[in-house]
Backbone as CSV, one residue per row, in Angstrom:
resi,resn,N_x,N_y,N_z,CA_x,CA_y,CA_z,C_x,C_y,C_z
1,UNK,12.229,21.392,-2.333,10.836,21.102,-2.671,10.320,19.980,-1.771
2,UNK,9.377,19.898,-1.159,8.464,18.935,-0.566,8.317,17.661,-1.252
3,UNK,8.734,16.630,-0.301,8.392,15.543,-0.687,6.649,15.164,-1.013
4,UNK,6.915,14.103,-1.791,5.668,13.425,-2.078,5.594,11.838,-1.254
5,UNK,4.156,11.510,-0.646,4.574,10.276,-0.377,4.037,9.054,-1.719
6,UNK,4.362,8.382,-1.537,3.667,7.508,-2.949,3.800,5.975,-2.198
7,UNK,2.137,5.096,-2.566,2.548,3.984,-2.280,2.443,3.349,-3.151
8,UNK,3.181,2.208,-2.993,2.655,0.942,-4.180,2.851,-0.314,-3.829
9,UNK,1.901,-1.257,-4.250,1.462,-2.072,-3.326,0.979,-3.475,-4.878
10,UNK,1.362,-4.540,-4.851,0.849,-5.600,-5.474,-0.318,-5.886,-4.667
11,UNK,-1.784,-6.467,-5.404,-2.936,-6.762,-4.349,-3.482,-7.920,-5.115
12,UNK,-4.112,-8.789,-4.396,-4.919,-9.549,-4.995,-6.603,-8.867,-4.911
13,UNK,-7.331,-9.703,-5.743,-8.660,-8.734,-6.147,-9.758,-8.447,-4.920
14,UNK,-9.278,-9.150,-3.690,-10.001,-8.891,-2.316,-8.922,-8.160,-1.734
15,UNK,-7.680,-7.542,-2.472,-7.364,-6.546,-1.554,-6.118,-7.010,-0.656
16,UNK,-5.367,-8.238,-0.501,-4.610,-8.864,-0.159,-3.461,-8.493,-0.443
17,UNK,-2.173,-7.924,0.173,-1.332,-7.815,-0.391,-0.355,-8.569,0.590
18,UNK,-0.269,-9.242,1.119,0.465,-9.803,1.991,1.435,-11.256,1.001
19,UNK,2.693,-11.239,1.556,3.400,-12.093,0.497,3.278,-12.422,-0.733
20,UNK,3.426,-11.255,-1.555,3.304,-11.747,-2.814,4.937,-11.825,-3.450
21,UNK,5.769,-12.207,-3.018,7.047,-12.880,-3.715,7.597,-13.936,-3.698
22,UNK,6.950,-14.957,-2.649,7.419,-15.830,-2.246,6.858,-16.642,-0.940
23,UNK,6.513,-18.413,-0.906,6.202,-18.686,-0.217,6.264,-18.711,1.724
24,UNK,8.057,-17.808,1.526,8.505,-17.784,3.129,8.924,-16.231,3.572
25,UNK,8.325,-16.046,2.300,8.131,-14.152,2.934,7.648,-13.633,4.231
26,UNK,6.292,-14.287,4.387,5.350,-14.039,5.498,4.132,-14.344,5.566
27,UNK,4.323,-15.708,6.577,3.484,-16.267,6.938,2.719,-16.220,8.197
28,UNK,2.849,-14.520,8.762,2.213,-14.095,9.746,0.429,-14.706,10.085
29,UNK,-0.307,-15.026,10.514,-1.542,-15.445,10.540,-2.246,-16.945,9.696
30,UNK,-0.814,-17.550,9.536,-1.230,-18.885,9.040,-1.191,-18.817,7.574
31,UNK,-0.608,-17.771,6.986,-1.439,-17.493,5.213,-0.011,-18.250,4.881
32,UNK,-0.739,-19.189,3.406,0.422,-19.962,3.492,0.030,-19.881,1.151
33,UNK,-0.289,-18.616,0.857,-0.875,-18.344,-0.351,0.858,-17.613,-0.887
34,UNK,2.226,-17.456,-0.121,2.568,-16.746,-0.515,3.622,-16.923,-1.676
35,UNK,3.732,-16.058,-2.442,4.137,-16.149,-3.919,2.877,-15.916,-5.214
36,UNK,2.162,-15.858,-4.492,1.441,-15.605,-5.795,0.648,-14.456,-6.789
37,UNK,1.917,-13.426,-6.801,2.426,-12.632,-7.617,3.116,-13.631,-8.692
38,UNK,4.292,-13.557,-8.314,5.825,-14.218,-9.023,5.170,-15.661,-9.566
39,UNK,3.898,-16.141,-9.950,3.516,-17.463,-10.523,2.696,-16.256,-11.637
40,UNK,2.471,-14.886,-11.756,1.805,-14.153,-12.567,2.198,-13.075,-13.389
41,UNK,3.914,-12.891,-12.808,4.536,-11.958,-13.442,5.113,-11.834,-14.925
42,UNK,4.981,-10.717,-15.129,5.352,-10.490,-16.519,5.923,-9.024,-16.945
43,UNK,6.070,-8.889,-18.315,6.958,-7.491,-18.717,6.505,-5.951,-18.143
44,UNK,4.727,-6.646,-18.334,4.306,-5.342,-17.755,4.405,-5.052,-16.199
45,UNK,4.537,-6.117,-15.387,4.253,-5.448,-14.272,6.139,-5.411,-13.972
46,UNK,6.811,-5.997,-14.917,8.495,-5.708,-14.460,8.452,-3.756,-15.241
47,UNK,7.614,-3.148,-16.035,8.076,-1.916,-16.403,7.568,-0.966,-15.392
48,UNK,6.347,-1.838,-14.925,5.453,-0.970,-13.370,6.456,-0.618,-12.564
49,UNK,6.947,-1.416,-12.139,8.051,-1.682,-10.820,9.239,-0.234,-11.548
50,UNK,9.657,-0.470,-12.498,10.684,0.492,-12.881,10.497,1.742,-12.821
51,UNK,9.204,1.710,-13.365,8.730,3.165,-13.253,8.565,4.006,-11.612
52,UNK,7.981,2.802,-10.869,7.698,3.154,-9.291,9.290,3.608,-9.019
53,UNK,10.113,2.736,-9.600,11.247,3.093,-8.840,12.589,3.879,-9.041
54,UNK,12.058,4.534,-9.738,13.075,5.277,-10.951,13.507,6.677,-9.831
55,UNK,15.109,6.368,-9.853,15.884,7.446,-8.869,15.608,9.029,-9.537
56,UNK,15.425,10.310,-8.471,15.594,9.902,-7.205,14.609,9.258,-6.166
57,UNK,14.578,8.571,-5.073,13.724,8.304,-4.198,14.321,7.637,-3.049
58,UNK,13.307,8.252,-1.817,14.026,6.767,-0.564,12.254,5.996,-0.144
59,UNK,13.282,4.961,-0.067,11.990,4.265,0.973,11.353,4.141,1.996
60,UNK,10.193,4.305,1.878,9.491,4.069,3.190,8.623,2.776,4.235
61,UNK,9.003,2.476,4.922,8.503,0.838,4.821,8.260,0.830,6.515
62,UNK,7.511,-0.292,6.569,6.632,-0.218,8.183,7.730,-1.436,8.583
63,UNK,8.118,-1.541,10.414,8.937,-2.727,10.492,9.159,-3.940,9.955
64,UNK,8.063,-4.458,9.742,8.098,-6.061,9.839,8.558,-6.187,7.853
65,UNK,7.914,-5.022,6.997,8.707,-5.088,5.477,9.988,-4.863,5.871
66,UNK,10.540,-3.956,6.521,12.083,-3.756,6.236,12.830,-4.611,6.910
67,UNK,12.234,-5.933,7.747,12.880,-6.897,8.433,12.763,-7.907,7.331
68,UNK,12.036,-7.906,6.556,12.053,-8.831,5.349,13.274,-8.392,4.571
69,UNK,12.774,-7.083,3.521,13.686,-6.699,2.908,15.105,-6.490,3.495
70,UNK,15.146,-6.322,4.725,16.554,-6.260,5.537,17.700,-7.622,5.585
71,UNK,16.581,-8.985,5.377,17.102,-10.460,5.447,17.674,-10.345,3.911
72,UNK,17.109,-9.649,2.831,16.987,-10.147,1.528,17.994,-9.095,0.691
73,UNK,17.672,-8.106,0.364,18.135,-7.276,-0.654,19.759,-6.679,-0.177
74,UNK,19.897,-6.867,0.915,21.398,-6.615,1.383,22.591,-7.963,0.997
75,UNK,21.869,-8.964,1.090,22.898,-10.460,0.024,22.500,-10.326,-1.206
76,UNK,21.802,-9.571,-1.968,21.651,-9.777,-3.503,23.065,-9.381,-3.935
77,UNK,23.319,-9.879,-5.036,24.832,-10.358,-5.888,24.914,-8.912,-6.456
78,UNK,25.971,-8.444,-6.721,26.283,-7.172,-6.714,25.936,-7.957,-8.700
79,UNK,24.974,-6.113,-9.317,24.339,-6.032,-10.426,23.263,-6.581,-10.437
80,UNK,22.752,-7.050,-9.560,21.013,-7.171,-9.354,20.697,-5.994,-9.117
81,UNK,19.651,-5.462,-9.760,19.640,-4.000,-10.354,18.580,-3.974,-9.589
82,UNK,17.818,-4.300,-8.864,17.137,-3.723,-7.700,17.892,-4.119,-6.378
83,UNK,18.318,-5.144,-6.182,19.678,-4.945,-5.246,20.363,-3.934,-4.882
84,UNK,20.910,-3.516,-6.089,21.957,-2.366,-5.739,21.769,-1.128,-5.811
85,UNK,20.217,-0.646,-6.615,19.352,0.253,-6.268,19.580,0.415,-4.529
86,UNK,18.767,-0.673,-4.391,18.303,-0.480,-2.962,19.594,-0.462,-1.648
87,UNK,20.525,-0.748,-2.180,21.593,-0.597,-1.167,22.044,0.706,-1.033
88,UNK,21.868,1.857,-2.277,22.646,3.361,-2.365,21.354,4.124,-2.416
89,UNK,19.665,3.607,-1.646,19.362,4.729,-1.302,18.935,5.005,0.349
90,UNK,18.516,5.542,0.522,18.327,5.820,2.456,17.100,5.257,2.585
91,UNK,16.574,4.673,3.572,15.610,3.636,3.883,15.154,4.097,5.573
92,UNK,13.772,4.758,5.124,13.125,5.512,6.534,12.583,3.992,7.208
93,UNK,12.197,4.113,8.367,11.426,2.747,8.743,10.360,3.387,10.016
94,UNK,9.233,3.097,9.444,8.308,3.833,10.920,7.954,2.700,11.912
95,UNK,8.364,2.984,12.745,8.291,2.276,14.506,8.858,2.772,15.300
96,UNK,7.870,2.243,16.042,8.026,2.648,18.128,8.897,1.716,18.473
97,UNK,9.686,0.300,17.792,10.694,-0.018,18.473,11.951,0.688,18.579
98,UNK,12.863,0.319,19.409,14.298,0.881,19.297,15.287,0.099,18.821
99,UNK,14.719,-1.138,18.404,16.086,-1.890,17.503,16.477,-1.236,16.939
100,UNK,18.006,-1.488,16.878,18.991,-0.922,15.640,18.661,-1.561,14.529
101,UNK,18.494,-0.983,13.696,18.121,-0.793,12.365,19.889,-1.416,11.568
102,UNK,19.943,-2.568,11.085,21.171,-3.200,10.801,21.675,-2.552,9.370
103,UNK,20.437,-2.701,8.268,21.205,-2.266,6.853,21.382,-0.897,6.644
104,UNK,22.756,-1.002,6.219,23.363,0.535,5.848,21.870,1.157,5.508
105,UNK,22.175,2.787,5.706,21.736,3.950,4.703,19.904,3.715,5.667
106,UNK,19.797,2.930,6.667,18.597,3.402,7.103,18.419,4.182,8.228
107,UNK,17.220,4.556,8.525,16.988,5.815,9.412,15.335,5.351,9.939
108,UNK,15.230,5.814,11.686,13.827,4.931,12.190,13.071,6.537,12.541
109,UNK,11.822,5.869,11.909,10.822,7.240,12.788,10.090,6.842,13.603
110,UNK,10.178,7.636,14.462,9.751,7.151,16.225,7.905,6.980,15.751
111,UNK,7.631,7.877,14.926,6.086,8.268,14.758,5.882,8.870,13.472
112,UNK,4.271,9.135,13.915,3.905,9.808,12.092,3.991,10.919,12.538
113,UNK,4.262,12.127,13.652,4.621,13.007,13.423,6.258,13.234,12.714
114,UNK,7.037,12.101,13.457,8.558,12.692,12.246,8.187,12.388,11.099
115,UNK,7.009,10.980,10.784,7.433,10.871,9.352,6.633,12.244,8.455
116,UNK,5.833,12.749,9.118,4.865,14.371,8.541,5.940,15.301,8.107
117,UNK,6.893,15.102,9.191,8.158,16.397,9.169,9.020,16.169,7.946
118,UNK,9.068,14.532,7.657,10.488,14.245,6.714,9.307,14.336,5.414
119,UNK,7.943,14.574,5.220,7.432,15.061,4.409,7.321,16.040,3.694
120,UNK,7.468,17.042,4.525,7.775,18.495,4.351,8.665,18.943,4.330
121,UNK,10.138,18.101,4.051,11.033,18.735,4.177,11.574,18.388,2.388
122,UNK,12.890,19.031,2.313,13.672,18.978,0.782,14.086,17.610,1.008
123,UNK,13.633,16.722,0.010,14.601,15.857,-0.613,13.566,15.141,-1.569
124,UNK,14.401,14.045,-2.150,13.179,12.891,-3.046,11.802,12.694,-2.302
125,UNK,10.606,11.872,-3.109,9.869,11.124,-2.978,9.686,10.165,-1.798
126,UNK,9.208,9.624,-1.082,8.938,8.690,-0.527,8.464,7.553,-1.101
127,UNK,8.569,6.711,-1.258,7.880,5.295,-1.324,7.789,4.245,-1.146
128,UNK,6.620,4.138,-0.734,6.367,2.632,-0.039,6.290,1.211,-0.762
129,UNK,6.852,0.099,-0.293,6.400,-1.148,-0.918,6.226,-1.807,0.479
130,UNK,4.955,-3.024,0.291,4.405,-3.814,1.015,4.119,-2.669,2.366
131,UNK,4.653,-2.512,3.476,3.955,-2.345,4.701,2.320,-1.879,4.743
132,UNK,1.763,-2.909,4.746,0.153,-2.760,4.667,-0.267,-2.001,6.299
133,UNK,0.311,-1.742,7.239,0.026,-1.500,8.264,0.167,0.384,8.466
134,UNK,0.949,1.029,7.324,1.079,2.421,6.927,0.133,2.914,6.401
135,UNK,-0.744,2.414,5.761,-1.689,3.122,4.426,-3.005,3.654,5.494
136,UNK,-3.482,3.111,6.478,-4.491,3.391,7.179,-4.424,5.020,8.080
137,UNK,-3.105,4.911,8.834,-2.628,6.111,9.130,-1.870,7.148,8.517
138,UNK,-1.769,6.896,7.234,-0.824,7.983,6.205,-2.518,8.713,5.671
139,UNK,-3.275,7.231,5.648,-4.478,8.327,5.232,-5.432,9.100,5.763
140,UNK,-5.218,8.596,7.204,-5.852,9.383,8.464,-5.434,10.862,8.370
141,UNK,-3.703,10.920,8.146,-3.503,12.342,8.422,-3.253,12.919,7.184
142,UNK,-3.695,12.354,6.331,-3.244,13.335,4.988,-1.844,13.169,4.314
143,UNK,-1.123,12.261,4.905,0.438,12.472,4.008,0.311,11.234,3.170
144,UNK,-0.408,10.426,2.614,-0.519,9.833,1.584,-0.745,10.486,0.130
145,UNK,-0.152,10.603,-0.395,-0.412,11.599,-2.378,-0.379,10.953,-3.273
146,UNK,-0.258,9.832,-3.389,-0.589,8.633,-4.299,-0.373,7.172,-4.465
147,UNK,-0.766,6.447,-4.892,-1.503,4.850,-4.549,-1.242,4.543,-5.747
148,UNK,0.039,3.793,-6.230,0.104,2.623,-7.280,-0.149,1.077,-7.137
149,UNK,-1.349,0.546,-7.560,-1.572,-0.409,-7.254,-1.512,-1.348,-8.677
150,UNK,-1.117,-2.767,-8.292,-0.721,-4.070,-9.079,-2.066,-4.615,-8.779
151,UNK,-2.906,-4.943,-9.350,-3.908,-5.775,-8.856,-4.058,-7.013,-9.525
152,UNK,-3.906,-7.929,-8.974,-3.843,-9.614,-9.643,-4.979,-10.301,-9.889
153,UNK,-5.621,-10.865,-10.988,-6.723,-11.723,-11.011,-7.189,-12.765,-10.342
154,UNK,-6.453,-12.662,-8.790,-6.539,-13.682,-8.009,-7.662,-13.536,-6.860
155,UNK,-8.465,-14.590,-5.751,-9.221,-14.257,-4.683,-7.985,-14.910,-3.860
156,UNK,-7.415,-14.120,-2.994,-6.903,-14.854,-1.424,-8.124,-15.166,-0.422
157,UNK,-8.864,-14.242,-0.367,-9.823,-15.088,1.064,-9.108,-14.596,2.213
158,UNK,-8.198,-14.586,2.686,-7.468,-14.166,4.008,-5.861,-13.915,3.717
159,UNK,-5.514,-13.058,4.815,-3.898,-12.109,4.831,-4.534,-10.320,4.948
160,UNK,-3.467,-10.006,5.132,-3.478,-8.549,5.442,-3.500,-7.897,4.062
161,UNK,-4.115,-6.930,4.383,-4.937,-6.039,3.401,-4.364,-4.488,2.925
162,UNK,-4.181,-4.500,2.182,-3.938,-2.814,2.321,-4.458,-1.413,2.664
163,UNK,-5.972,-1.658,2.578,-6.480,-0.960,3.336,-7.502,-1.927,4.490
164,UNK,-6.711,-1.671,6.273,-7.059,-2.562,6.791,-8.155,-1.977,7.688
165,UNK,-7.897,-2.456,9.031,-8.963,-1.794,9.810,-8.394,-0.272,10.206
166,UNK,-9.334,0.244,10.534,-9.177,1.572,10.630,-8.616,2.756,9.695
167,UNK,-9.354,2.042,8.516,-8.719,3.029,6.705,-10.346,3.805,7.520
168,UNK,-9.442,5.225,6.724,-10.289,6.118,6.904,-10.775,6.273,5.110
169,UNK,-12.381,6.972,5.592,-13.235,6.943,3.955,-12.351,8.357,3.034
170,UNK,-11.822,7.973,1.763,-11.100,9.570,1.021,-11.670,8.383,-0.221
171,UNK,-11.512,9.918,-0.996,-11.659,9.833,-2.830,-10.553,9.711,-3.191
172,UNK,-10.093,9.206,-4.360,-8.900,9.212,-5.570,-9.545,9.452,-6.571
173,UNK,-8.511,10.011,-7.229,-8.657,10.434,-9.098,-7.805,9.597,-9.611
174,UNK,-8.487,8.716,-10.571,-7.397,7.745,-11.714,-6.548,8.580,-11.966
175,UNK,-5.476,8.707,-12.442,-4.296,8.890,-13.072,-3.606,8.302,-14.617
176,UNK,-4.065,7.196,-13.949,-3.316,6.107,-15.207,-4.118,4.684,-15.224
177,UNK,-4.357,4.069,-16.137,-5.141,2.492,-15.790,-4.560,1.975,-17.109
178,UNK,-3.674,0.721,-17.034,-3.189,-0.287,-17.983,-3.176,-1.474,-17.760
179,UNK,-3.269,-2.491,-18.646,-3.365,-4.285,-18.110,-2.092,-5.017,-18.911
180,UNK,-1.652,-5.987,-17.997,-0.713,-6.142,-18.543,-1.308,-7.795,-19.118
181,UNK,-0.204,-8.299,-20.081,-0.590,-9.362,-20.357,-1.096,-10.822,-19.918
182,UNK,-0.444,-10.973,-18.647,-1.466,-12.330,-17.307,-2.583,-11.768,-16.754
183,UNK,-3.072,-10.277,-17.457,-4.133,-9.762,-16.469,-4.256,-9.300,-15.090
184,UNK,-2.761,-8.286,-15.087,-2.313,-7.751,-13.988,-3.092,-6.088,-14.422
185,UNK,-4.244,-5.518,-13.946,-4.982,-4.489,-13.346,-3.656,-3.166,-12.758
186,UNK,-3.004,-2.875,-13.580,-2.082,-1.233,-13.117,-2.736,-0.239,-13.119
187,UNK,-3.075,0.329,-11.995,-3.590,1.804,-11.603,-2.864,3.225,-10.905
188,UNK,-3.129,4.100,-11.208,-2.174,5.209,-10.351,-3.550,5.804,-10.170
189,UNK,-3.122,6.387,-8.796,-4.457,7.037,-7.972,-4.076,8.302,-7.072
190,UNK,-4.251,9.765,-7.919,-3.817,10.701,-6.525,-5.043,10.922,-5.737
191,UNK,-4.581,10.676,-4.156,-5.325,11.052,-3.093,-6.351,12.582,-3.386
192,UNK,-7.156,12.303,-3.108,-8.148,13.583,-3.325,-8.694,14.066,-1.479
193,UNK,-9.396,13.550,-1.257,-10.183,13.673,0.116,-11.379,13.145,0.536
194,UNK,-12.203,13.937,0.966,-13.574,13.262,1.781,-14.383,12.814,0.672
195,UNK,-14.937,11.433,0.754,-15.924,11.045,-0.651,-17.156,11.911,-0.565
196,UNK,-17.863,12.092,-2.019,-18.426,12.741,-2.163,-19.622,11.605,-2.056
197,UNK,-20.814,12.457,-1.717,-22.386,11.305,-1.227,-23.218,12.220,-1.953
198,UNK,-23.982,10.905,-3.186,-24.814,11.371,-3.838,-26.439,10.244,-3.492
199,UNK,-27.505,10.276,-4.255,-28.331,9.596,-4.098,-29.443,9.228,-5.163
200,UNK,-29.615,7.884,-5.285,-30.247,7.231,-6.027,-31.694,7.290,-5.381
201,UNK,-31.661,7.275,-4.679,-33.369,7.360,-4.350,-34.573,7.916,-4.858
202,UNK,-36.125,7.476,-4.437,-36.821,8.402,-5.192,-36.738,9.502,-3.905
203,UNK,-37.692,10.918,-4.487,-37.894,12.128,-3.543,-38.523,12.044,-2.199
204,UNK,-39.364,10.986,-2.607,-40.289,11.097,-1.999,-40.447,9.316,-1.067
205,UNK,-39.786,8.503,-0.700,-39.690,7.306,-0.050,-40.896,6.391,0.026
206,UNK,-41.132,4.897,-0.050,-42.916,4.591,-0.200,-42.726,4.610,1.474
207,UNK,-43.764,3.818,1.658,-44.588,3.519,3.095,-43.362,2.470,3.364
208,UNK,-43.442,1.481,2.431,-42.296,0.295,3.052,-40.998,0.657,3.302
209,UNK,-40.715,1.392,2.756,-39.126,2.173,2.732,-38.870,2.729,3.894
210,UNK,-39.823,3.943,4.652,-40.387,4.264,5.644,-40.768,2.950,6.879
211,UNK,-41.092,2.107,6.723,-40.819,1.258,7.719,-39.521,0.212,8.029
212,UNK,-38.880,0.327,6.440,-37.385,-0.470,6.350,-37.055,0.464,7.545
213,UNK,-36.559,1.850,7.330,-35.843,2.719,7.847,-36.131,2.582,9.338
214,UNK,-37.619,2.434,9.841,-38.235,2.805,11.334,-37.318,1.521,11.700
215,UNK,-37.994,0.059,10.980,-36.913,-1.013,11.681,-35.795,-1.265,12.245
216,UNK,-34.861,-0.103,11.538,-33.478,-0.558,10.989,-33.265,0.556,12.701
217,UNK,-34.001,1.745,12.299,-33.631,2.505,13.446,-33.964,2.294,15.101
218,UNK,-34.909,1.206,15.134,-35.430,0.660,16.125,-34.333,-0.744,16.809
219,UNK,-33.623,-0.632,15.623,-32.590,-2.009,16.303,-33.149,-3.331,16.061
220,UNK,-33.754,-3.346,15.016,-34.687,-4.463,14.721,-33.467,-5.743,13.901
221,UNK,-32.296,-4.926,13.228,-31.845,-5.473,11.585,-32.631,-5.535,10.573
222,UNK,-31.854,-6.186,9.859,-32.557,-6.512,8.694,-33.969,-7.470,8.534
């Protein structure tokens, strides 16, 4: 049976998902906000996580996450139960580098055409945690199928985003929506497609509306 891809992603409420476990996770671009998930966590978003991760499945993760997770989850103490999850399943990694890939059980895709192929082929699920730099081109070509998002009552202001530059415009259908008790926002979202464009307007536009528009089209701005 065909895989599914699935992401899931902790965010803050502008969309931030960059280091949320810890202050020396990644401090790529000066962001120095990191940990602040783990100052908000609680039961519900520890049953989120279980559920995201409930075998079978392998992971999918963009370089610079699996160079994190590569420093980290390979010394966790044997019975750290996402530890040792994560050591007995196979771990895809999409990049154009050719580093060897150090922790057991992983495997590199040159591109999003292999990762399309290891889509369509028999085995588990895919899923993603953190690589914010995947979601833009999984949704360009269609192999994105669903979006679990953590959303935190927090504003970051700056860090990388999950949907960054070059997210292409698609619809989702809720799935699921629950809050957990610090006011952690849990959503499941399957990918749908092209948004649909409706309109509030009147039929018939006034005179000023008609000259907003001439302005706007004349290169005037606002």
């Amino acid at each position: 049976m065909p895989r599914r891809i699935i992401g899931a992603a902790f965010v803050s409420l502008d969309g931030v998902m960059q280091a949320p476990g810890g202050p020396d996770e990644d401090w790529t671009g000066g962001f120095d906000q990191g940990g602040w998930l783990a100052a908000l966590f609680d039961e519900g978003i520890g049953n989120q996580v279980d559920s995201v991760f409930k075998p079978p499945f392998d992971l999918l993760l963009g370089r610079r996450t699996y160079e994190i997770f590569a420093a980290h989850w390979p010394f966790a103490p044997e019975g750290d139960e996402i530890g040792d999850l994560f050591r007995s399943i196979r771990k895809y990694v999409l990049t154009s580098r050719a580093t060897p890939l150090a922790w057991a059980g992983s495997e590199r895709l040159a591109g999003i055409d292999a990762l399309a192929a290891l889509r369509d082929s028999d085995g588990p699920n895919l899923v993603i945690q953190g690589s914010s730099t995947l979601y833009p081109q999984l949704l360009e070509r269609g192999l994105l199928d669903r979006i679990v998002t953590m959303t935190a009552p927090i504003v970051l202001g700056t860090g990388k985003r999950m949907f960054g530059d070059g997210t292409p415009p698609r619809s989702l259908e809720l799935v699921e929506h629950r809050l957990t008790r610090n006011g952690i926002a849990m959503a499941t979202y399957d990918v749908k497609g092209a948004v649909g464009i409706a309109d509030f307007q009147f039929p018939e536009p006034s005179e000023a509306e008609i000259a907003r528009r001439a302005r706007i089209a004349a290169g005037e701005g606002w």
